[in-house]
C-alpha positions in Angstrom: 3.5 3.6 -11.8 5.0 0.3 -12.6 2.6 -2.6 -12.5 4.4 -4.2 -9.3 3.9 -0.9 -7.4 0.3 -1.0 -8.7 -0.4 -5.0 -7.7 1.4 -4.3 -3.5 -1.3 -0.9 -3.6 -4.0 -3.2 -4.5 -2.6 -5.4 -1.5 -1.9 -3.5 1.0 -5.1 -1.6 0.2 -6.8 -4.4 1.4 -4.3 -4.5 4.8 -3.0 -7.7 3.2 0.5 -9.0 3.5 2.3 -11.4 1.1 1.4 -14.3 2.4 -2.2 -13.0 3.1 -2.8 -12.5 -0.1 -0.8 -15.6 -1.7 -4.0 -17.8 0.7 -6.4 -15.7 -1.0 -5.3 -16.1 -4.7 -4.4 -20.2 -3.2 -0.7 -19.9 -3.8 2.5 -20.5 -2.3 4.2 -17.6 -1.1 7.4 -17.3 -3.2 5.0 -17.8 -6.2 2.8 -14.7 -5.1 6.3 -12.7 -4.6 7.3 -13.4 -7.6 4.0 -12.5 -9.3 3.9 -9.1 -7.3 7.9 -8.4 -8.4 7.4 -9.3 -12.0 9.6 -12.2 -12.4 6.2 -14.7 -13.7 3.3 -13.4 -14.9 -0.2 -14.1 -13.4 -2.7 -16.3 -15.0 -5.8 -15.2 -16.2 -7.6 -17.3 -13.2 -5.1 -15.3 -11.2 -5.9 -11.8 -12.4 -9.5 -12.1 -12.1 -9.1 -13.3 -8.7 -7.3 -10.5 -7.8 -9.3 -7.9 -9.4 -12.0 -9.3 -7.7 -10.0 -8.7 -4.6 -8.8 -6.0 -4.6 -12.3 -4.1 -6.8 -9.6 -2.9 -9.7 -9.5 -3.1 -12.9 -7.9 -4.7 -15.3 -6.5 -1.7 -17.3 -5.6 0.0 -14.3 -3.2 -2.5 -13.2 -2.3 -4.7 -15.9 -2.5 -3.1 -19.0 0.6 -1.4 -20.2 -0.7 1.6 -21.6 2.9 2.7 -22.5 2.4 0.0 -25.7 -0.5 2.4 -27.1 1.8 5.5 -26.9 3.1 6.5 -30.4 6.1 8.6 -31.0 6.3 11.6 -33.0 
């Protein structure tokens, strides 16, 4: 699952829209859409925040573990 798909689960989980949850992590919403679609990258303020949110963690959603994958 791409990490946007896995940052809207983690919202909607929590019956959050976009501008819901750009209040709780006290940002504008076109700054939170563009967070969630992967055009800027969240801070690390940001992604603790939301991890505390939303009860992930951090390698579930924002590690890429496609980097660790070696080929053959």
């Amino acid at each position: 699952m791409e990490r946007s798909n896995k940052i809207k689960a983690g919202r909607t989980k929590l019956g959050y829209n976009q501008e819901q949850m750009a209040k709780a992590l006290n940002m504008g919403i076109t700054t939170y859409k563009n967070k969630e679609n992967g055009i800027t990258e969240f801070t690390e303020t940001e992604i603790n925040k939301y991890l505390a949110l939303t009860e992930q963690k951090f390698e579930d959603v924002f590690l890429d573990k496609d980097i660790f994958l070696q080929t053959g």
